[in-house]
N, CA and C of each residue as an Amber inpcrd file, in Angstrom:
protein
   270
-154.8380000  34.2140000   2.2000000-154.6180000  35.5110000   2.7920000
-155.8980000  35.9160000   3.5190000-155.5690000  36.3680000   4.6460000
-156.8530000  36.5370000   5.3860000-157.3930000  38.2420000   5.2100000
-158.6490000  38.7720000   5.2350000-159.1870000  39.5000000   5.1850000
-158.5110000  41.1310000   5.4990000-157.9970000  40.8300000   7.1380000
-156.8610000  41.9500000   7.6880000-155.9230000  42.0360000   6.5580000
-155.1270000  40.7170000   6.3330000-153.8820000  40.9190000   5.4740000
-154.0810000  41.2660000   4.2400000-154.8630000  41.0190000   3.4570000
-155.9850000  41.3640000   2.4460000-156.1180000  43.3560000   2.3160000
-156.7160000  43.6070000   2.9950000-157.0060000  44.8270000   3.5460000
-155.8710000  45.6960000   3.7910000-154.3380000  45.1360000   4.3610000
-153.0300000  46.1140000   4.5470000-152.1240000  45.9700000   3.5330000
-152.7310000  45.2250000   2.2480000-151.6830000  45.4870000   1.0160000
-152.1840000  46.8140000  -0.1490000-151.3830000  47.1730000  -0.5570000
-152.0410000  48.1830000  -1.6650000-150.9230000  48.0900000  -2.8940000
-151.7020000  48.3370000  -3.8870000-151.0400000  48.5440000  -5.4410000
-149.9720000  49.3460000  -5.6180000-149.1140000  49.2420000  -6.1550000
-148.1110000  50.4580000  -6.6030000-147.8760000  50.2370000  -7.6880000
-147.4840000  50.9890000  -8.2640000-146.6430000  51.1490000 -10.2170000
-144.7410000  51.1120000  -9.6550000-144.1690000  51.0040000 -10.4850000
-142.9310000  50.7490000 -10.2580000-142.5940000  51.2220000 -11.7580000
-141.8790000  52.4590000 -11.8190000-141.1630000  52.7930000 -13.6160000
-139.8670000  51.9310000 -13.6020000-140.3670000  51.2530000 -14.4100000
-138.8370000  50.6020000 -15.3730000-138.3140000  51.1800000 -16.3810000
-136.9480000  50.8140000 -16.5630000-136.3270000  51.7350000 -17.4950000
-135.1060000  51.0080000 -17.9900000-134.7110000  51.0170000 -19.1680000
-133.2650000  50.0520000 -19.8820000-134.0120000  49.1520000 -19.6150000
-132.5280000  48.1860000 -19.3880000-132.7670000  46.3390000 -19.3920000
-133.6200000  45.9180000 -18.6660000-134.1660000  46.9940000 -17.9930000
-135.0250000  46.7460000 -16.9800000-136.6900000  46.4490000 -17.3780000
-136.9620000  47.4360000 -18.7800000-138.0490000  47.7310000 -19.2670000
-138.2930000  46.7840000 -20.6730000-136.7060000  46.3510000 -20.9800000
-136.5960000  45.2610000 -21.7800000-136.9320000  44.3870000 -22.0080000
-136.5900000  43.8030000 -20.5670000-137.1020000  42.0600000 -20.0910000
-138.0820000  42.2500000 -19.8790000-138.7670000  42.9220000 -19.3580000
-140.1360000  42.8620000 -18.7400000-141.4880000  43.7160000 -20.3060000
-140.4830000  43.5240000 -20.7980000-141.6560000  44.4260000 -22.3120000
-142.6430000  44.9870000 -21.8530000-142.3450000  45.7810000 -20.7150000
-143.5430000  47.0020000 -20.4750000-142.4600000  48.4180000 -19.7360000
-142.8540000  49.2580000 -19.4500000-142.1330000  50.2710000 -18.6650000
-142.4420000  50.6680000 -17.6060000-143.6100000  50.2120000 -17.2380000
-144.2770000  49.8210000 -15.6630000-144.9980000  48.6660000 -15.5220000
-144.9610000  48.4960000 -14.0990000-144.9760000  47.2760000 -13.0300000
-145.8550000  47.6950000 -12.2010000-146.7020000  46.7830000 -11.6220000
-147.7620000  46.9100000 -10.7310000-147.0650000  45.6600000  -9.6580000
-147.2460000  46.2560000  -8.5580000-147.0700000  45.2890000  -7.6290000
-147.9440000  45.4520000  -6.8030000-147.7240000  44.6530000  -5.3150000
-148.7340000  44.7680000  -4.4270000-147.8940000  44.1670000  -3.2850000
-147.9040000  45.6770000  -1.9730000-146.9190000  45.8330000  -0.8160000
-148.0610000  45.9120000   0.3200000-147.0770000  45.4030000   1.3550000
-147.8960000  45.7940000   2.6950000-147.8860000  47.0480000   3.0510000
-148.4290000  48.0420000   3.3490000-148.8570000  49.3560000   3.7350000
-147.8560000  49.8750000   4.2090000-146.9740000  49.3300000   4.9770000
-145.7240000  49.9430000   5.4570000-144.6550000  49.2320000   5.2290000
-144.5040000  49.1780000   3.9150000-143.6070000  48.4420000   2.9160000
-142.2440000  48.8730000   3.0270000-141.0820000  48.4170000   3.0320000
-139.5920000  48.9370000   3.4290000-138.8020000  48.5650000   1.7010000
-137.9720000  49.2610000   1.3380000-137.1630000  49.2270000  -0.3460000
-137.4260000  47.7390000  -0.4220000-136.5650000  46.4930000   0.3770000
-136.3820000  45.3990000   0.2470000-137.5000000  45.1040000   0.1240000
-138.5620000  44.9680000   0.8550000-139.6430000  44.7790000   0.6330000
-139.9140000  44.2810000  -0.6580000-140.2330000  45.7930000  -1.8570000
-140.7520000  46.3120000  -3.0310000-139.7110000  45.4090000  -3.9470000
-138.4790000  45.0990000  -4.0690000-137.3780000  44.3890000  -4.7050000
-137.9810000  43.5020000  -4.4430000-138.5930000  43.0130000  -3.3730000
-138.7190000  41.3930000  -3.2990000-140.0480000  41.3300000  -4.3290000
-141.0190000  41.9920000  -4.1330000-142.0870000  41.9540000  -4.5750000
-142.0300000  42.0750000  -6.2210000-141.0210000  42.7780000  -6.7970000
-140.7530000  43.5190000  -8.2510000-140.4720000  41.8270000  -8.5760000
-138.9720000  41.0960000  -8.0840000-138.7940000  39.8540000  -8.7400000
-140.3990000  38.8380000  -8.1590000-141.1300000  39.0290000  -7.5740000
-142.0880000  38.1670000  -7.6370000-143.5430000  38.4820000  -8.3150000
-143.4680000  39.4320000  -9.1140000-144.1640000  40.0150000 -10.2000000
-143.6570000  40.0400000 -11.6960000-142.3480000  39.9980000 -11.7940000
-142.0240000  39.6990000 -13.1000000-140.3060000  38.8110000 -12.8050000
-140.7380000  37.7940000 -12.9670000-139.1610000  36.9190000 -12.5690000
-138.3590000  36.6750000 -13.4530000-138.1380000  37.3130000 -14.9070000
-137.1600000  38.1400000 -15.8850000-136.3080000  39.1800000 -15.3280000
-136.9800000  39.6860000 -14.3150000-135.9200000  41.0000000 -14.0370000
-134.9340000  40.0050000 -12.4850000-135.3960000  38.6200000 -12.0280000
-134.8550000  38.8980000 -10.8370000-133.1950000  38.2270000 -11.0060000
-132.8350000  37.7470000 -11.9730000-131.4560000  38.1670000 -11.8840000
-130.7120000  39.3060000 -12.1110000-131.1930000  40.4640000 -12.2750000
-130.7080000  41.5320000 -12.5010000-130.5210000  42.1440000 -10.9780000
-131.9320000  42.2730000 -10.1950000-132.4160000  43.2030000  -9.4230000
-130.9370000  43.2720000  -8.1400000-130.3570000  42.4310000  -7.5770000
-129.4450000  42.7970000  -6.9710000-128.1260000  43.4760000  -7.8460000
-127.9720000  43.9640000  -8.8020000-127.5160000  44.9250000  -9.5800000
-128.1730000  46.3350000  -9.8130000-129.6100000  46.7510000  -9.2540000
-130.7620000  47.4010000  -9.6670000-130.5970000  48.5800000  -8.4580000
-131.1750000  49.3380000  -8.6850000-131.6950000  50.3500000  -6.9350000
-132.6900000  50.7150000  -7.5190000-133.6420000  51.1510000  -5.9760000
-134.8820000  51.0520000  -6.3650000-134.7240000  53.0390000  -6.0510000
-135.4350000  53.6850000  -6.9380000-135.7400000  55.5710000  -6.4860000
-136.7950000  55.2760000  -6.0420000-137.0480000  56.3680000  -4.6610000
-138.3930000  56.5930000  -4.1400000-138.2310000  58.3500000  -4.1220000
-139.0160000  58.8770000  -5.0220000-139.2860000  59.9230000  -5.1770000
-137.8670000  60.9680000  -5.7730000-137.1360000  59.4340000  -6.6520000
-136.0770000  60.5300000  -7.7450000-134.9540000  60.5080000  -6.6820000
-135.2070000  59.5340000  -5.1290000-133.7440000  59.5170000  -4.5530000
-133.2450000  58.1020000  -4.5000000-132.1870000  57.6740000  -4.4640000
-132.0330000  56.1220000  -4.3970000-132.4830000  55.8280000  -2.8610000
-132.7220000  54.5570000  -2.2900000-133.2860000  54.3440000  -1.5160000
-132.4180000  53.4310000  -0.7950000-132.2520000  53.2830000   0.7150000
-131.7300000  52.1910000   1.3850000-132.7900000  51.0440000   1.7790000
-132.1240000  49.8880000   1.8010000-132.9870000  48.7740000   1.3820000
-133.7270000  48.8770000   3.2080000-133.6000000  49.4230000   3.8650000
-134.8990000  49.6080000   4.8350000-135.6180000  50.7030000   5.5390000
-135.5250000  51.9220000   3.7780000-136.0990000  52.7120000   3.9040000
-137.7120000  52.0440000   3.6860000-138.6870000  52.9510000   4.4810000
-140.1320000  53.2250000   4.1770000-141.1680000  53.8170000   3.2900000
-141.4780000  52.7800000   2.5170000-142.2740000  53.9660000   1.0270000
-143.7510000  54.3930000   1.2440000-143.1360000  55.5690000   1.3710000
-144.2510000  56.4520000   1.1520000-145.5170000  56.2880000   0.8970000
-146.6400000  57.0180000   1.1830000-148.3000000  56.4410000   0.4580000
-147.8100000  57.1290000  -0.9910000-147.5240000  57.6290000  -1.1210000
-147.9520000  58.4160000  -2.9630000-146.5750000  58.7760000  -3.7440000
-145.3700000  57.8630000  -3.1850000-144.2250000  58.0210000  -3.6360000
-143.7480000  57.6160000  -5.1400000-143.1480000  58.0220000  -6.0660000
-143.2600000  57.9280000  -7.4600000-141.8110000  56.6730000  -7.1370000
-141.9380000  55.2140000  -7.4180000-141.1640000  54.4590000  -7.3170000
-140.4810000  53.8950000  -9.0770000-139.0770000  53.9430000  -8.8830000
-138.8120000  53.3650000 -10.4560000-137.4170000  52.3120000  -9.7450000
-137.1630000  51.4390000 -10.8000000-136.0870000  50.3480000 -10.8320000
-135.0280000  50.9160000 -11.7050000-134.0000000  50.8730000 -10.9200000
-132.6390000  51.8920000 -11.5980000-131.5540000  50.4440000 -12.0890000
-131.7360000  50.2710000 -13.2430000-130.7550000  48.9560000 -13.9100000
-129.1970000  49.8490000 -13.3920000-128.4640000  48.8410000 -13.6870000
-126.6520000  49.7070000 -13.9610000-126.7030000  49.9990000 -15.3410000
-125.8360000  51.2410000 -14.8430000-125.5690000  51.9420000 -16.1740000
-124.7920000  52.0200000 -16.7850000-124.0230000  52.4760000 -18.0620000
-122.8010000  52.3370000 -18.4560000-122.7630000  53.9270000 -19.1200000
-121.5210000  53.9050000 -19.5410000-121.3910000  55.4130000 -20.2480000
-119.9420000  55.7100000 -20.7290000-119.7960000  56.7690000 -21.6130000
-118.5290000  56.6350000 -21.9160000-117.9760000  58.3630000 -22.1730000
């Protein structure tokens, strides 16, 4: 990775939650996106940070700021990101 490309990625946390927080035996995720990172993006990045969750994740939506997100929406600098498993209920 070169220096520029180096330089236009930054850290994010990602809240997990259920089966989500299960497999991955933590309840947050650190990843690392390009600066003007799009949903798909962050999904891609989530299964290439913990690859327990990536048969799930096309079952998953990702919230950016508590809204579900379309996979080429733009995340935010300081957006609170979590992984939404399916749910069940009765």
């Amino acid at each position: 990775m070169t220096d520029n490309q180096t330089s236009n990625m930054t850290q994010r946390e990602i809240l997990l939650f259920a089966i989500a927080s299960e497999l991955a035996e933590r309840d947050r995720l650190t990843i690392h996106i390009a600066a003007h990172a799009t949903a798909d993006d962050v999904m891609l990045a989530i299964g290439d940070a913990c690859p327990e969750l990536v048969q799930w994740l096309p079952s998953c939506r990702l919230a950016i700021n508590q809204v579900f997100s379309r996979p080429d929406d733009t995340i935010p600098e300081n957006a609170e990101l979590a992984l939404i498993p399916p749910v069940s209920g009765g």
